[in-house]
Backbone and ligand atoms as CSV (ligand in chain L), in Angstrom:
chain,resi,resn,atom,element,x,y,z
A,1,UNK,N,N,-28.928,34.240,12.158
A,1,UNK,CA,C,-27.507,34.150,11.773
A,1,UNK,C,C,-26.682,33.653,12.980
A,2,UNK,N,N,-25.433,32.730,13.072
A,2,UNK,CA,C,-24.803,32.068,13.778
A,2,UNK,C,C,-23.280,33.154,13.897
A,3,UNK,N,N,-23.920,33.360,15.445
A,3,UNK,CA,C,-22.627,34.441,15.778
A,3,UNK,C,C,-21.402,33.444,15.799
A,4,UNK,N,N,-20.088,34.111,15.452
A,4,UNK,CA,C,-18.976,33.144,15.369
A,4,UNK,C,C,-17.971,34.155,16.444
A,5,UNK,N,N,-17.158,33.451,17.392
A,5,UNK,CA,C,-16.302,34.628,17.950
A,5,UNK,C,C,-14.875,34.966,16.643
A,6,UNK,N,N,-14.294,35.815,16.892
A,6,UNK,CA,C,-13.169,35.992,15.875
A,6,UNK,C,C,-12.339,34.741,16.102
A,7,UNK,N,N,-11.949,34.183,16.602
A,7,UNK,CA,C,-11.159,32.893,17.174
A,7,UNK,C,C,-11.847,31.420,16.170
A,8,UNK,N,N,-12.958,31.507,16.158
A,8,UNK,CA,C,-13.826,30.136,15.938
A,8,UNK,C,C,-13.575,30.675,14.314
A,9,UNK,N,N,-13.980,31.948,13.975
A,9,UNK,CA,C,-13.999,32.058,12.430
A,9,UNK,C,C,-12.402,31.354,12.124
A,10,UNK,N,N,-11.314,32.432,12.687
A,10,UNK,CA,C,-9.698,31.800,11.950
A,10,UNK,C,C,-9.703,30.313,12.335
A,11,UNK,N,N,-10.143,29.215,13.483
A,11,UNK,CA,C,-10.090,28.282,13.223
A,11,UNK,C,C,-10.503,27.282,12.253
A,12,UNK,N,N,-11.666,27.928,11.928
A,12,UNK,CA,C,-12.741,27.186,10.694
A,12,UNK,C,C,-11.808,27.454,9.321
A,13,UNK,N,N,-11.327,28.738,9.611
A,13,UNK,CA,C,-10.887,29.145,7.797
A,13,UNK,C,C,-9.767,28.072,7.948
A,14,UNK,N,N,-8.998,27.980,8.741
A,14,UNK,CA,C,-7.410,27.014,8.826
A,14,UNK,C,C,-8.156,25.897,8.517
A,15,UNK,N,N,-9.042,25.490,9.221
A,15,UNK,CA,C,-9.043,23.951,8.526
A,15,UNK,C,C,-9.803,23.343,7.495
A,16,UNK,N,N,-9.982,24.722,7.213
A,16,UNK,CA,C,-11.185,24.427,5.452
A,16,UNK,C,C,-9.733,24.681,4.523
A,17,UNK,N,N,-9.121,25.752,4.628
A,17,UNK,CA,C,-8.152,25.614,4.451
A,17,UNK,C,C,-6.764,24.546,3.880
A,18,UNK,N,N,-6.879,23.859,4.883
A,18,UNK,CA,C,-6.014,22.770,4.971
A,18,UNK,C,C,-6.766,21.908,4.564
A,19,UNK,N,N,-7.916,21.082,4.440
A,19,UNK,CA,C,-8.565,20.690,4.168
A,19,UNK,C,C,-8.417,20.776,2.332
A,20,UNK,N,N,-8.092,21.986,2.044
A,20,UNK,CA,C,-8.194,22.156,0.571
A,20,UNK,C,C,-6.782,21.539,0.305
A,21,UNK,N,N,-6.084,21.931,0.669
A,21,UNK,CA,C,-4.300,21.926,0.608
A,21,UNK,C,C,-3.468,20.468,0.534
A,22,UNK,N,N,-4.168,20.172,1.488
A,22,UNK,CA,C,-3.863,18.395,2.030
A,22,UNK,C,C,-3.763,17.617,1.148
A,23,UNK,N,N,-2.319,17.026,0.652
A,23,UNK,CA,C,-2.191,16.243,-0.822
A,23,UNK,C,C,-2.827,14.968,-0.273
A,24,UNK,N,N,-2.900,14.337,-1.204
A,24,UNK,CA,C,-3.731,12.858,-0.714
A,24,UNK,C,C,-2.755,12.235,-1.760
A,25,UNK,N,N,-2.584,10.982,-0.671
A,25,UNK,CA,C,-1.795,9.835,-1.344
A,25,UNK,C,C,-2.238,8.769,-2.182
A,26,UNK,N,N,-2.186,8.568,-3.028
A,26,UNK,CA,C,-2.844,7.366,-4.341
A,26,UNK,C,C,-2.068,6.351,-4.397
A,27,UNK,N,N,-2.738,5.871,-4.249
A,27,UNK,CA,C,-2.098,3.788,-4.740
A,27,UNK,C,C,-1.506,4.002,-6.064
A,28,UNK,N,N,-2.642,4.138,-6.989
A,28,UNK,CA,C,-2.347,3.839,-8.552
A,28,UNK,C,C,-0.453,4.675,-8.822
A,29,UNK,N,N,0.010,3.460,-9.131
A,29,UNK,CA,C,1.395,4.214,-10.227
A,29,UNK,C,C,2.522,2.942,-10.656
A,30,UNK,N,N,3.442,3.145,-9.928
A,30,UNK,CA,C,4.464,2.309,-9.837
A,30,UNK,C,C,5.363,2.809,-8.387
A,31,UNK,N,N,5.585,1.405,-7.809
A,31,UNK,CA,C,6.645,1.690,-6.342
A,31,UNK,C,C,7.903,0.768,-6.653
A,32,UNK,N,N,8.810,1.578,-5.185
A,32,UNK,CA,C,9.400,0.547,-5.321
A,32,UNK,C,C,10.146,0.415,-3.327
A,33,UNK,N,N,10.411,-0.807,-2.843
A,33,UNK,CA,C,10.402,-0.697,-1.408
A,33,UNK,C,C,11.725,-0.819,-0.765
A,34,UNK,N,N,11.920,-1.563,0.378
A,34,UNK,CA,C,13.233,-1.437,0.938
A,34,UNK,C,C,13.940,-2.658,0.063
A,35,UNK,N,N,13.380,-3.346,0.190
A,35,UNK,CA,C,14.130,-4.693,-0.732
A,35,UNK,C,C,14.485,-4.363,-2.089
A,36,UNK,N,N,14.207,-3.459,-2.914
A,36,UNK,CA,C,14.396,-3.328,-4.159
A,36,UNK,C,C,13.487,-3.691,-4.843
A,37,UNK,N,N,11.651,-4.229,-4.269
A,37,UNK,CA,C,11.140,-4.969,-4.842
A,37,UNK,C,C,10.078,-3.872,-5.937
A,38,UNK,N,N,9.690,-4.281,-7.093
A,38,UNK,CA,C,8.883,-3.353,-7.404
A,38,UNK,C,C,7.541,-3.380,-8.205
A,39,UNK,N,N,6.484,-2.732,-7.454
A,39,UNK,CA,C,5.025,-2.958,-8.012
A,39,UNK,C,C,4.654,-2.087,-8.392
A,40,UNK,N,N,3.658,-2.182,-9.373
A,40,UNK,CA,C,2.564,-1.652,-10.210
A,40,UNK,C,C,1.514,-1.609,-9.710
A,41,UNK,N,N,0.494,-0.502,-9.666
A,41,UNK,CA,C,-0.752,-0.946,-9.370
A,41,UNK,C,C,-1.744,0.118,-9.662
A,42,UNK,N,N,-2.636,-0.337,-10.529
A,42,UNK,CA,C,-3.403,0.249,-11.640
A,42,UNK,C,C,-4.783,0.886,-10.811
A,43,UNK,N,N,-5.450,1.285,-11.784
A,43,UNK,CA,C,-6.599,1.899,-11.717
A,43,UNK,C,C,-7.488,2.041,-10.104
A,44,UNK,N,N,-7.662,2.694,-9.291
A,44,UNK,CA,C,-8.232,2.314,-7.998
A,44,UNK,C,C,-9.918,2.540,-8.524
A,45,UNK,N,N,-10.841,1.354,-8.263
A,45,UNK,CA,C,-12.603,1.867,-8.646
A,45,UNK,C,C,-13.384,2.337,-7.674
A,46,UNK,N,N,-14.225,2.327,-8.655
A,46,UNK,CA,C,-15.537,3.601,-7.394
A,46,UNK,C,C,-15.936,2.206,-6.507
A,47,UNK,N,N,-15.419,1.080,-6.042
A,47,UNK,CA,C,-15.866,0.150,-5.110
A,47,UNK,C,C,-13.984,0.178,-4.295
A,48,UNK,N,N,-13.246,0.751,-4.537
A,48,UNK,CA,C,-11.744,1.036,-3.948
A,48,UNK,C,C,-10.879,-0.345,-4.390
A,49,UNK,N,N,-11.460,-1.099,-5.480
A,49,UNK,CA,C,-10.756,-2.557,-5.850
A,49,UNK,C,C,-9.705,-1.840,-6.952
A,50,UNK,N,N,-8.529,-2.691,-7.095
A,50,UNK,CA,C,-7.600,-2.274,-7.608
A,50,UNK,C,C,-6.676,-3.859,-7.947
A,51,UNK,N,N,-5.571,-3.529,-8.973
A,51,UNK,CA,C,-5.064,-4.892,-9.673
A,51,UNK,C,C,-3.692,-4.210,-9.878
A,52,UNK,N,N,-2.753,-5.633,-9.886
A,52,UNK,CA,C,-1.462,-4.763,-10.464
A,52,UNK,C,C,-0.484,-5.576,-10.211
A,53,UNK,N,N,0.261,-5.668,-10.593
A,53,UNK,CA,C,1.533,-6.534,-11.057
A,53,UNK,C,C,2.729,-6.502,-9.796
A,54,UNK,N,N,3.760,-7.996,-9.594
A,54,UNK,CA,C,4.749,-7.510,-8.758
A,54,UNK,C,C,6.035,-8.197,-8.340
A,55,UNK,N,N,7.041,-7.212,-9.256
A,55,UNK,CA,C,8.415,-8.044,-9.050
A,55,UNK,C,C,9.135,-8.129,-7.905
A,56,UNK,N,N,9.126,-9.202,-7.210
A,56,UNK,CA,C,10.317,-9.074,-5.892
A,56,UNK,C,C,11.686,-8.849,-6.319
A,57,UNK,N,N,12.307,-8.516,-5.698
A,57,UNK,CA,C,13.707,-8.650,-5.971
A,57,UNK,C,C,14.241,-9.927,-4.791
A,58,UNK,N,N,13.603,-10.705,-3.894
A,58,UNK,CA,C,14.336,-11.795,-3.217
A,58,UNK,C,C,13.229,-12.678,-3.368
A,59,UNK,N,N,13.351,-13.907,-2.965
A,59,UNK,CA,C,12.437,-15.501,-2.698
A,59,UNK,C,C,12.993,-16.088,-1.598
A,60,UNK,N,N,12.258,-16.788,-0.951
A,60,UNK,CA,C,12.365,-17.714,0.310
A,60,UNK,C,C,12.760,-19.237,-0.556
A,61,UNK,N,N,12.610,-19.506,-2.265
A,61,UNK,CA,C,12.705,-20.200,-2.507
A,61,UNK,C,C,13.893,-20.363,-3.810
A,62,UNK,N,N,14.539,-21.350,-4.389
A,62,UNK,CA,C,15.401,-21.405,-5.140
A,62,UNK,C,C,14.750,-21.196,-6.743
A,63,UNK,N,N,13.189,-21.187,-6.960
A,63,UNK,CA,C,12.950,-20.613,-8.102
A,63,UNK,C,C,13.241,-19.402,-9.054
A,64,UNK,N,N,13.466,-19.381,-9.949
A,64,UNK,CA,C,13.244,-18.021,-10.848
A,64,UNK,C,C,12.458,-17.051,-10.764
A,65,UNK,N,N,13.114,-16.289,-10.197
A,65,UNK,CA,C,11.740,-15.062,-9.833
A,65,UNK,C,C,10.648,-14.758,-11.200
A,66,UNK,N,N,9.769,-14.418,-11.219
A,66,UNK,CA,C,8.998,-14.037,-12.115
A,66,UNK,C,C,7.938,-13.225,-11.624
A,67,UNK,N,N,7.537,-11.828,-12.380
A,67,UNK,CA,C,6.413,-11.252,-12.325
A,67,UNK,C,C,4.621,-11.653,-11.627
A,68,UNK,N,N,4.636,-11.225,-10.357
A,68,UNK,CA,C,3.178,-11.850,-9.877
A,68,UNK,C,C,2.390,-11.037,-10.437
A,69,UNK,N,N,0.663,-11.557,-10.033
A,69,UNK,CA,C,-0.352,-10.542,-9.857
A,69,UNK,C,C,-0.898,-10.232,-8.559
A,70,UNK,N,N,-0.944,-9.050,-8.483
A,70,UNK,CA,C,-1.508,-8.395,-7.300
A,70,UNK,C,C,-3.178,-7.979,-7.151
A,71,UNK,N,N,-3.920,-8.284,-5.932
A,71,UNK,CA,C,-5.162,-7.892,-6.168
A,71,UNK,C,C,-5.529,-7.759,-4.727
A,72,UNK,N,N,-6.205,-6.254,-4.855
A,72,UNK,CA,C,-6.221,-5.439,-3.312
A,72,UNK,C,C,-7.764,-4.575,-3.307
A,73,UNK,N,N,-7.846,-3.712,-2.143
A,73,UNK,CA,C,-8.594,-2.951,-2.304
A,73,UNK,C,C,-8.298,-1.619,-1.522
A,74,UNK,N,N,-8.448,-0.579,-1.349
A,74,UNK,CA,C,-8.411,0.348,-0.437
A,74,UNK,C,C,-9.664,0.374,0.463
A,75,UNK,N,N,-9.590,1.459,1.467
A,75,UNK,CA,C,-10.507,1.528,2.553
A,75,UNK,C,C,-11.951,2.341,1.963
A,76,UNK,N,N,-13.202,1.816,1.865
A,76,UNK,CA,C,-14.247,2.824,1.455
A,76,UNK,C,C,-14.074,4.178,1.494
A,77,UNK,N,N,-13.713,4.662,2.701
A,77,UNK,CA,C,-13.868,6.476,2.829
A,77,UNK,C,C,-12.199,6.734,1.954
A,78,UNK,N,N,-12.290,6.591,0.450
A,78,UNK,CA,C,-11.415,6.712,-0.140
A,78,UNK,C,C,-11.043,8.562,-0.672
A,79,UNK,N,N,-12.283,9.288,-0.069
A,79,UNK,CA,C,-12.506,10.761,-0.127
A,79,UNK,C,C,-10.605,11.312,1.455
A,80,UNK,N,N,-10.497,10.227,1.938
A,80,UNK,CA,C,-9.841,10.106,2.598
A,80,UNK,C,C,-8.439,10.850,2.254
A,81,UNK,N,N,-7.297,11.582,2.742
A,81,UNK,CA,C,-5.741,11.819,1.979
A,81,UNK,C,C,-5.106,11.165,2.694
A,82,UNK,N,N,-5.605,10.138,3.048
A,82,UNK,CA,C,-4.345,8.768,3.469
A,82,UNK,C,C,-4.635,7.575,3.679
A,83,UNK,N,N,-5.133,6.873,2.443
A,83,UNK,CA,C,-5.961,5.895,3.060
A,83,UNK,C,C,-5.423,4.082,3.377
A,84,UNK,N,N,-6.140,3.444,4.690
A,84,UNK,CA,C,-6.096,2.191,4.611
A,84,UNK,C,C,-6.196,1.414,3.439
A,85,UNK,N,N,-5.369,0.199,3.279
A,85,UNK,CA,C,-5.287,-0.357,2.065
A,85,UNK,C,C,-4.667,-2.061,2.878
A,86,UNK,N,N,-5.159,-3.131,1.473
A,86,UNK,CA,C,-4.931,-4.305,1.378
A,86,UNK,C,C,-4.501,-4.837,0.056
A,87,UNK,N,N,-3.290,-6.091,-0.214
A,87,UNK,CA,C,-3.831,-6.536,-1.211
A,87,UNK,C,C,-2.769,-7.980,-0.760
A,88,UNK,N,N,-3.238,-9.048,-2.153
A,88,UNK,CA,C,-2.545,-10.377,-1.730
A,88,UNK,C,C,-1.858,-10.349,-2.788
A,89,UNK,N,N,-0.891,-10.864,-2.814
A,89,UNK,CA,C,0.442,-11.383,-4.161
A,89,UNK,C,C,0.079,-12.943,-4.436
A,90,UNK,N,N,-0.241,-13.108,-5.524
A,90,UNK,CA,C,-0.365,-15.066,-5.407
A,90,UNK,C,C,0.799,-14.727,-6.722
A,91,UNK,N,N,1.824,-15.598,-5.613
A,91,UNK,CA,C,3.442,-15.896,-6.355
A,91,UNK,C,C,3.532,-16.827,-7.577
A,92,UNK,N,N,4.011,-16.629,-8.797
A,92,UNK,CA,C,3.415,-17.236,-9.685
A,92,UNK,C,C,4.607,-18.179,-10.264
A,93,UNK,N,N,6.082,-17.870,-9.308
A,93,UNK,CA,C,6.799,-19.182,-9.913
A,93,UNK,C,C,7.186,-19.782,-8.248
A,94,UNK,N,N,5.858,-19.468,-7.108
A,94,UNK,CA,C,5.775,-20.587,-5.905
A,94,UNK,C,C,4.777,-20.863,-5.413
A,95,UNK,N,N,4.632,-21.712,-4.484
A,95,UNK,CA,C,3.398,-22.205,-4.262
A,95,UNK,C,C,3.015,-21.133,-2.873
A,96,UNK,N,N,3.365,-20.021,-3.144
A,96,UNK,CA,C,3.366,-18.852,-1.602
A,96,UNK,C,C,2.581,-18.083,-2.129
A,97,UNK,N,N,1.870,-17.448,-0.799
A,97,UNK,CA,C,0.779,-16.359,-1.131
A,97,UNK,C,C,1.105,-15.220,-0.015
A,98,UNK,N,N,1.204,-13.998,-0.862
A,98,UNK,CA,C,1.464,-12.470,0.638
A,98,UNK,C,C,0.638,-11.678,0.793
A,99,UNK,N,N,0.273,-11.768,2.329
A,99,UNK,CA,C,-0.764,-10.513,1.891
A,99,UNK,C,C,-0.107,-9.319,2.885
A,100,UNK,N,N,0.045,-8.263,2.208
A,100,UNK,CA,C,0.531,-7.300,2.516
A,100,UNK,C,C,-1.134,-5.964,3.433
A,101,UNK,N,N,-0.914,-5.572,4.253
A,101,UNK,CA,C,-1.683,-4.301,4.632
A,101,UNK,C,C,-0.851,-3.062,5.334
A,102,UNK,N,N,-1.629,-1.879,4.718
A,102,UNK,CA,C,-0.716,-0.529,5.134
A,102,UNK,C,C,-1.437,-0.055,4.841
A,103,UNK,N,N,-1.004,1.477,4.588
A,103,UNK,CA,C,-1.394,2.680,5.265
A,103,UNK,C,C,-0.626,3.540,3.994
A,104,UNK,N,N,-1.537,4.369,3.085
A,104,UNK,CA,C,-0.474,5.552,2.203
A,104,UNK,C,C,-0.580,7.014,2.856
A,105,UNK,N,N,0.769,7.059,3.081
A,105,UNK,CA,C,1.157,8.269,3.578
A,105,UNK,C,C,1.388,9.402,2.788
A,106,UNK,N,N,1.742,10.651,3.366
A,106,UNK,CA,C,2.124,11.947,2.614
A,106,UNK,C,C,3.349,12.268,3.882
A,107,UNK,N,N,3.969,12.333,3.543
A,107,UNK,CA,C,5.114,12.544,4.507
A,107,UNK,C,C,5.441,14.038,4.865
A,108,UNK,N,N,6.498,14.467,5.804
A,108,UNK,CA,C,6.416,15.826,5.968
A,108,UNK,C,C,7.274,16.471,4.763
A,109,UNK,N,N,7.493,16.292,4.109
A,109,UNK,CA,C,8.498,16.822,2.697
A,109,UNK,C,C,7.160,16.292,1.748
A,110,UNK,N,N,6.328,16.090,1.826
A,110,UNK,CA,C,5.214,15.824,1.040
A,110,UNK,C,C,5.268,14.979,-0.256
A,111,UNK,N,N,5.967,13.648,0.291
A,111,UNK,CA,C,6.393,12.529,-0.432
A,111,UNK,C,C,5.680,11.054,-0.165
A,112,UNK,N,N,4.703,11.058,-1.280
A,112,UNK,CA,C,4.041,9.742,-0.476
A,112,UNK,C,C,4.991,8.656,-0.080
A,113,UNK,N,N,4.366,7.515,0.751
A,113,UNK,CA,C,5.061,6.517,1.616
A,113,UNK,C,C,3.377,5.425,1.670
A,114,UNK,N,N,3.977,4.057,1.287
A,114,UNK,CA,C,3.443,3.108,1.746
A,114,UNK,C,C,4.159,2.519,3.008
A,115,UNK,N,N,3.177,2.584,3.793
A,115,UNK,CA,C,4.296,1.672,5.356
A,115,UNK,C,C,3.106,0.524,5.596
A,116,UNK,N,N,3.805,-0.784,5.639
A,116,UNK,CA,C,2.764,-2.185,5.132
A,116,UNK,C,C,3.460,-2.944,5.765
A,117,UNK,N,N,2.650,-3.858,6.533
A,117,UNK,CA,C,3.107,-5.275,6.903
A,117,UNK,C,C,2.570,-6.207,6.457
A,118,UNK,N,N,3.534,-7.191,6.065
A,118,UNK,CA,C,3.189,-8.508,5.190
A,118,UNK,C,C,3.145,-9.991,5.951
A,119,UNK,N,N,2.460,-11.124,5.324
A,119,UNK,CA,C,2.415,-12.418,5.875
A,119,UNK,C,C,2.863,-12.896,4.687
A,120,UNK,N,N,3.976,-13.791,4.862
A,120,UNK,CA,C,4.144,-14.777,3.233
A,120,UNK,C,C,3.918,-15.962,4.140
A,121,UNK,N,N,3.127,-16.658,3.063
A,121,UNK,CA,C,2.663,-18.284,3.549
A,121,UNK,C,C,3.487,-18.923,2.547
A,122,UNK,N,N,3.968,-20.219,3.189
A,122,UNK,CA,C,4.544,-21.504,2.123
A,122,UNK,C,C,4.130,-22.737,2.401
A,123,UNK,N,N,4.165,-23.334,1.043
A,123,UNK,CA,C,3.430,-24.681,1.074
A,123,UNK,C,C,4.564,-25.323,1.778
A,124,UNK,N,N,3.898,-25.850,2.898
A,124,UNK,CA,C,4.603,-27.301,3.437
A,124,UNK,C,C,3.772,-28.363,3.407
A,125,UNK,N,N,4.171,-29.798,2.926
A,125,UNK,CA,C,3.974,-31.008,3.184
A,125,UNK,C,C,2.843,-31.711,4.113
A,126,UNK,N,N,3.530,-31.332,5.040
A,126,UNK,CA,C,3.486,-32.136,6.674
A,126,UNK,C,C,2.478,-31.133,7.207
A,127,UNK,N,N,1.728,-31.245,7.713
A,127,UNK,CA,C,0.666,-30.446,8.771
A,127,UNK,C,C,1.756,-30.551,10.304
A,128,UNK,N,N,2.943,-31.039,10.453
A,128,UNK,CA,C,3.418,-31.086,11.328
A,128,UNK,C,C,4.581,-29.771,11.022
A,129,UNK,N,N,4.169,-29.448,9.960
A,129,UNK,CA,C,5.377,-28.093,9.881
A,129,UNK,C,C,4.593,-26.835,9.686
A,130,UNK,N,N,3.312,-27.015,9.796
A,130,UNK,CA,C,2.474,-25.436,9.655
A,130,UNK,C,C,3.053,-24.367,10.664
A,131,UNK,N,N,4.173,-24.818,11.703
A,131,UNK,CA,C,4.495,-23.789,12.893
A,131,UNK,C,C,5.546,-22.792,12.105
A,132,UNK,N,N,5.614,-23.208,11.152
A,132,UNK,CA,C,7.117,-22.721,10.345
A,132,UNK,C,C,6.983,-21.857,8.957
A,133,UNK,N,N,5.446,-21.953,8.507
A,133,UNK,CA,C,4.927,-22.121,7.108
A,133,UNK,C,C,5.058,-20.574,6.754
A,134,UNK,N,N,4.990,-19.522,8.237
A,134,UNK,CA,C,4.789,-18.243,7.976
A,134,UNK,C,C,5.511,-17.246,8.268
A,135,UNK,N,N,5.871,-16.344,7.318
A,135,UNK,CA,C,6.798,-15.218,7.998
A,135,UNK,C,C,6.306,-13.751,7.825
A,136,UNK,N,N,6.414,-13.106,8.693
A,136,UNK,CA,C,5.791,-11.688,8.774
A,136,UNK,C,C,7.016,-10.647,8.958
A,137,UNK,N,N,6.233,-9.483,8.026
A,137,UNK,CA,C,7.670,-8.635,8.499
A,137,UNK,C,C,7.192,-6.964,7.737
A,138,UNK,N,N,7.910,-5.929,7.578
A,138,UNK,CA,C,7.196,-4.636,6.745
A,138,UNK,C,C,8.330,-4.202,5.384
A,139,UNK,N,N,7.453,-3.947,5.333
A,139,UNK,CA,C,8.024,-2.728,3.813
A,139,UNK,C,C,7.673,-1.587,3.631
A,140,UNK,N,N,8.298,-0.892,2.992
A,140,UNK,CA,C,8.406,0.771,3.019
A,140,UNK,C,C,8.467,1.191,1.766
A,141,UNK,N,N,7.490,1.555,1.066
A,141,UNK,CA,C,7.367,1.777,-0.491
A,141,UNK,C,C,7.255,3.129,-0.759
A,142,UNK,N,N,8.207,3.642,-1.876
A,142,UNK,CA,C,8.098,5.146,-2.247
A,142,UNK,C,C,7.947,4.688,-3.646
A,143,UNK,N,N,7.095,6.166,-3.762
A,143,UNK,CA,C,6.982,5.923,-5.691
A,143,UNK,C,C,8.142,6.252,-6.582
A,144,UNK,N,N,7.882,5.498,-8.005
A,144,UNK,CA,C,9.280,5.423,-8.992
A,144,UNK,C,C,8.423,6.136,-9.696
A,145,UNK,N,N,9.292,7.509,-9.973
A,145,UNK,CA,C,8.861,8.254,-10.776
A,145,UNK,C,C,10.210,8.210,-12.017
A,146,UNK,N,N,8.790,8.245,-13.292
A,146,UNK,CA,C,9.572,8.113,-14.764
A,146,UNK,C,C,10.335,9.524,-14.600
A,147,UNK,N,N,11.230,9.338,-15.910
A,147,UNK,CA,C,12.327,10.907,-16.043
A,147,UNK,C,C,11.112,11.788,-16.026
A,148,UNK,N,N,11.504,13.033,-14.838
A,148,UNK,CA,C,10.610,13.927,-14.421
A,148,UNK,C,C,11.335,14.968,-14.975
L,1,LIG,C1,C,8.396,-16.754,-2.418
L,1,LIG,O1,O,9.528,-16.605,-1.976
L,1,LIG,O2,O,7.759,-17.847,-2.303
L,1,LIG,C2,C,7.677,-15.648,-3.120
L,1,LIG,C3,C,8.347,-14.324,-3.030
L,1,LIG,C4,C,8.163,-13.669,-1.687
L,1,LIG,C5,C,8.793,-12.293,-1.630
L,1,LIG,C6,C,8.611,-11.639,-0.279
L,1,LIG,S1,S,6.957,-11.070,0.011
L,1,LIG,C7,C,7.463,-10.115,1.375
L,1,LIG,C8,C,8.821,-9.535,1.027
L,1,LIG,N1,N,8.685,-8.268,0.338
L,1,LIG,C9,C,9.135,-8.317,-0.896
L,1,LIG,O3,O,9.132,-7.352,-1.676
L,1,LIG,N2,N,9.554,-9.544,-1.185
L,1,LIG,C10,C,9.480,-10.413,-0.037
């Protein structure tokens, strides 16, 4: 039998403990971020691939916004309560593609949080304007919860 001092036992119980307690943050629902922009994103699989829809609320371009599709994955150790995550937006009324990566949080009020930084690419012309083509920047996504 494995002597434990009294100290090592209350440490073990705290973090089996907590361990139990520890909300874990999920992709799958509906968000919405600092821009007003707002996504969907469905089912996460036993390979961490995931799909889902996504309205901006701004454009870099003078088109009609319209509804994208989104397609991502989370980080394998998805047993995880906060896990790494990816996905790309292919913009469907521009010729731009975003790929967003972050991190889902549980915050200290125990409110998940996506915190993500994005690349939007745009089609330019000229190979003499690729210095310009890209803009990077973050977003901050909390979930939209239906009438609760
Ligand atoms: C385009 O302008 O070509 C497509 C729309 C890009 C919207 C960007 S993606 C990064 C940032 N976050 C948002 O929610 N919207 C903008």
């Amino acid at each position: 039998m494995v002597k434990m001092t009294p100290f090592l036992l209350v440490l073990c119980l705290a973090l089996v403990a907590h361990g139990f307690s520890a909300k874990k943050c999920v992709l799958t629902g509906r968000w919405v971020n600092d821009l007003g922009s707002n996504m969907t994103i469905g089912t996460v699989n036993g390979q961490g691939e995931f799909t889902g829809s996504y309205h901006t609320a701004v454009t870099s371009t003078t088109n009609k916004i319209r509804v994208s599709p989104l397609q991502g994955s989370q980080h394998r150790t998805n047993q995880k309560s906060q896990p790494t995550f990816g996905f790309t937006v292919n913009w469907s009324f521009s010729d731009s593609v975003t790929v967003f990566t972050g991190q889902c949080f549980v915050d200290e009020t125990g409110k998940e949080v996506l915190k993500t930084m994005w690349l939007l690419r745009s089609r330019v012309d000229d190979i003499k304007d690729d210095w310009k083509a890209t803009m990077v920047g973050i977003n901050i996504f909390t979930r939209l919860h239906s009438q609760e």
